[in-house]
Structure formats: C-alpha cells, structure tokens
C-alpha positions as CSV (number, residue, x, y, z in Angstrom):
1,X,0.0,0.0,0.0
2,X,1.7,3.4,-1.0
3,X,1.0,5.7,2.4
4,X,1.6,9.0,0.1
5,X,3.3,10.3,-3.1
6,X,5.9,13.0,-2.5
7,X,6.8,15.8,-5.0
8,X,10.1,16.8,-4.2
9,X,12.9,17.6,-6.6
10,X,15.5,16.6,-4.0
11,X,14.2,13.4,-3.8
12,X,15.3,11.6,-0.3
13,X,16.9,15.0,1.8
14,X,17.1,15.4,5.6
15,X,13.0,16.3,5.4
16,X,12.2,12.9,4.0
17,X,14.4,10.9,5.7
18,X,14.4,12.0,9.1
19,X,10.2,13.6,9.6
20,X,7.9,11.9,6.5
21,X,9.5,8.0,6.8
22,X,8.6,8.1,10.9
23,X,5.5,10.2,10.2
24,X,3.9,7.7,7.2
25,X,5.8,4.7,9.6
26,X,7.1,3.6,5.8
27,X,10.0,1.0,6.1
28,X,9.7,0.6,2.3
29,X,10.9,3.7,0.4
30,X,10.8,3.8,-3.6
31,X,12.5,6.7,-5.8
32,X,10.0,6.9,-9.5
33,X,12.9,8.7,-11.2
34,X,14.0,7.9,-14.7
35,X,17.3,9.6,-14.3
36,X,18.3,7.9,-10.5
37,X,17.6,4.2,-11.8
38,X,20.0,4.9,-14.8
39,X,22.8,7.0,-12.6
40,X,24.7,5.0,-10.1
41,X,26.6,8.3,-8.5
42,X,22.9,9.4,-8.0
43,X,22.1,6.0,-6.8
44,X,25.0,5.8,-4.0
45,X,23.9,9.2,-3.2
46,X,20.2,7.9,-2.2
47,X,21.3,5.0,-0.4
48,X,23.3,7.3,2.0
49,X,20.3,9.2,3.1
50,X,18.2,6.3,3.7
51,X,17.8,5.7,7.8
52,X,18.5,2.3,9.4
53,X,15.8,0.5,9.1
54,X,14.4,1.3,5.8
55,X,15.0,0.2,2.6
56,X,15.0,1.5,-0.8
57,X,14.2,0.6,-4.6
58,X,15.2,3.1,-7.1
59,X,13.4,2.6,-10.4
60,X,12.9,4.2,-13.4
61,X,8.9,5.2,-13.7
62,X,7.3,2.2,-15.4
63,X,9.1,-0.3,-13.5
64,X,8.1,1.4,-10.5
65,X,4.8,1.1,-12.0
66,X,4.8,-2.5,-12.3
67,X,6.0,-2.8,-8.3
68,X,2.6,-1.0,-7.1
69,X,0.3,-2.9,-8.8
70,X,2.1,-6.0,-8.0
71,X,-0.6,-8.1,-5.4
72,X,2.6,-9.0,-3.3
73,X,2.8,-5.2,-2.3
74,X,-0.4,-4.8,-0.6
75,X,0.2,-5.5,2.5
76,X,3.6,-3.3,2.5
77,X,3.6,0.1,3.3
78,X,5.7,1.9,1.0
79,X,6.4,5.8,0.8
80,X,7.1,7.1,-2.4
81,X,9.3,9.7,-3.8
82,X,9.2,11.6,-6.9
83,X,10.8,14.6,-8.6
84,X,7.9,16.0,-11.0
85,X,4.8,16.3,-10.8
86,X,4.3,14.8,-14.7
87,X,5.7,11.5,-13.1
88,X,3.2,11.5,-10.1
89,X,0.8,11.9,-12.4
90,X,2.0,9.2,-14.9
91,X,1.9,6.9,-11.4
92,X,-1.6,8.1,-10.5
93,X,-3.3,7.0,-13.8
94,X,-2.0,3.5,-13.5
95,X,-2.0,2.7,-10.3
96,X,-5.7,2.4,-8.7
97,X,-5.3,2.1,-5.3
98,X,-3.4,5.3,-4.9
99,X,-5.0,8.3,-2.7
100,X,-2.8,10.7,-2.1
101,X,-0.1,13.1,-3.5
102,X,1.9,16.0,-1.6
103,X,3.0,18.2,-4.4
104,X,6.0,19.0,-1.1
105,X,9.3,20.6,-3.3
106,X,8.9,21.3,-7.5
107,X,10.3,23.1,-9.8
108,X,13.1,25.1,-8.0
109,X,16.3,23.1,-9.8
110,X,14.7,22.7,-13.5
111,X,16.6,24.4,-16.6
112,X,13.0,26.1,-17.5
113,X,12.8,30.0,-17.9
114,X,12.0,31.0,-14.1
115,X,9.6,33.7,-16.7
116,X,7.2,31.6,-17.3
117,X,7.1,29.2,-14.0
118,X,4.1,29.7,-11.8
119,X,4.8,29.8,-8.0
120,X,1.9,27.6,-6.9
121,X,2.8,27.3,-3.4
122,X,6.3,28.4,-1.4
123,X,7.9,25.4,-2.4
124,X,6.3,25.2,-6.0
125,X,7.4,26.8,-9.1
126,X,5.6,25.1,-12.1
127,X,6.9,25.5,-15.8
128,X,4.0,25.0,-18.3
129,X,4.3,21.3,-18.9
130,X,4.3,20.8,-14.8
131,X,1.2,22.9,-14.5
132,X,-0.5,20.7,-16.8
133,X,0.6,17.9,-14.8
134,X,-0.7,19.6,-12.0
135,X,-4.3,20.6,-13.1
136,X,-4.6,16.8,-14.8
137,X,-3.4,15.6,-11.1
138,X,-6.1,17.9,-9.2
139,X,-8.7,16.7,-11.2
140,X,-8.4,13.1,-10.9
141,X,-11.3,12.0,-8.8
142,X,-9.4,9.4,-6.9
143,X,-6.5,11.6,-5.6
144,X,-6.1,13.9,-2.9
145,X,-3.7,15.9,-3.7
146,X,-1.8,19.0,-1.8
147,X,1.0,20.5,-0.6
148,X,2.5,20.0,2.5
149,X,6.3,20.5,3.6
150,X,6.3,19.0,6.7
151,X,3.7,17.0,8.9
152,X,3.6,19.9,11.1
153,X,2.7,22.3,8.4
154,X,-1.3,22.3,7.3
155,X,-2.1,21.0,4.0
156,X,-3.1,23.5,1.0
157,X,-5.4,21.7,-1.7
158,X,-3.7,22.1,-4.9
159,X,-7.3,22.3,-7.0
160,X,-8.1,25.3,-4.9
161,X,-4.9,26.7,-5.3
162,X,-5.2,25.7,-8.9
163,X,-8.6,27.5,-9.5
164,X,-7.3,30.8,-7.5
165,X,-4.5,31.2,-10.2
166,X,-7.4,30.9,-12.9
C-alpha cells in the first residue's frame, strides 16, 4: 500500500528521511525517477540518506509502475518519492489504489525560464508542462492531492490553489 506520493525535486533529503519516513511509519521507500535508476553516483547518493531500518528501490517510472500494482505489495507500506509532478501523475493514472499526492518541493532546480514558472505554493514553481501535470493531477477523482512540507505544516489543496490562479 503506497501511504503517500511526495513531489520533491531533492528526492530523499534530511525532510524525507528524518520527519515523513517516521510520520507515514514507511520502512519501504521507492524513488520513481528515470534519471536515478539509470545514474549509479545518484544511486549511491540515495542510499546514504536512507535511515537504518528502511530500505530502498530506485526505479525508473514504469518499472516502478509495475512494483505498485504488484498483489505482493499490498500489505507493505511503502512511501514514495518523486521529482515531478508529470511522473506522479504518470503513477496516479495507473496505479488504482493510490490516494494521495503532496506536491511538497517542484520546480526550484529545473533548466526552465524562471519567466514563465508559476509559484503555486512556497515550495512550488511550475513550468508549463508541470502545470498541466498539476491541473490533470487535481482533477483526478481518486486523488487527494496538496502541498504539505512537513507533517507539522497544514495541507493546501492544490485544485483550490489551482482554481485561484485561474
């Protein structure tokens, strides 16, 4: 069972690591990333921040795909880390059982024109292909999605903060 979806474009960091995995009780984390399954500096890099006691699959998207809606999984309780919102997305359509996405960290360290990014939230700068992501992601009926930094912070539905930029 995937406890939440994370948005964050530094993938595992002290946040993730340290507050979410104790917060979501995850022992099971999986990087989605295209780029970490394919970079093994990046992967030695991920490995490092992991804490004692948890473990960690980096794949590329699809694969990562294919772990969720594997019937072995269900019962596991798995915390899942992405860096765009286009690949939670891609990962919400196919996977059924998901519920929830926190849209935490985007856009901040892509090579887009910071012109035309939209600062959703604090923590949120979305080029045009991410906010298209975004409204698709909002709008999918089975998916709460929001943005929330830290456990201790409120969460801020990203429809209505979608809708007030409209």
């Amino acid at each position: 069972m995937i406890t939440q979806i994370r948005v964050d474009d530094r993938l595992i960091h002290g946040q993730v690591a340290v507050v979410w995995t104790k917060e979501l009780n995850s022992p099971l984390l999986v990087v989605a990333n295209d780029d970490a399954a394919n970079n093994e500096v990046t992967q030695m890099t991920l490995k490092m921040a992991v804490p004692s006691g948890c473990k960690l699959l980096i794949r590329n998207v699809e694969d990562a795909i294919k772990v969720f809606n594997d019937p072995r999984g269900k019962d596991k309780r798995i915390f899942v880390i992405v860096n765009s919102v286009s690949d939670a997305l891609k990962i919400a359509k196919a996977v059924p059982s998901l519920e929830t996405v926190n849209v935490a960290n985007a856009g901040r360290f892509d090579n887009s024109d910071p012109k035309e990014k939209l600062k959703l939230f604090s923590s949120v700068q979305l080029n045009p292909v991410e906010l298209q992501a975004a409204k698709e992601l909002a709008n999918l009926e089975h998916i709460n999605a929001y943005n929330q930094v830290l456990p201790s912070n409120g969460r801020k539905d990203l429809k209505e903060a979608l809708d007030a930029i409209n």
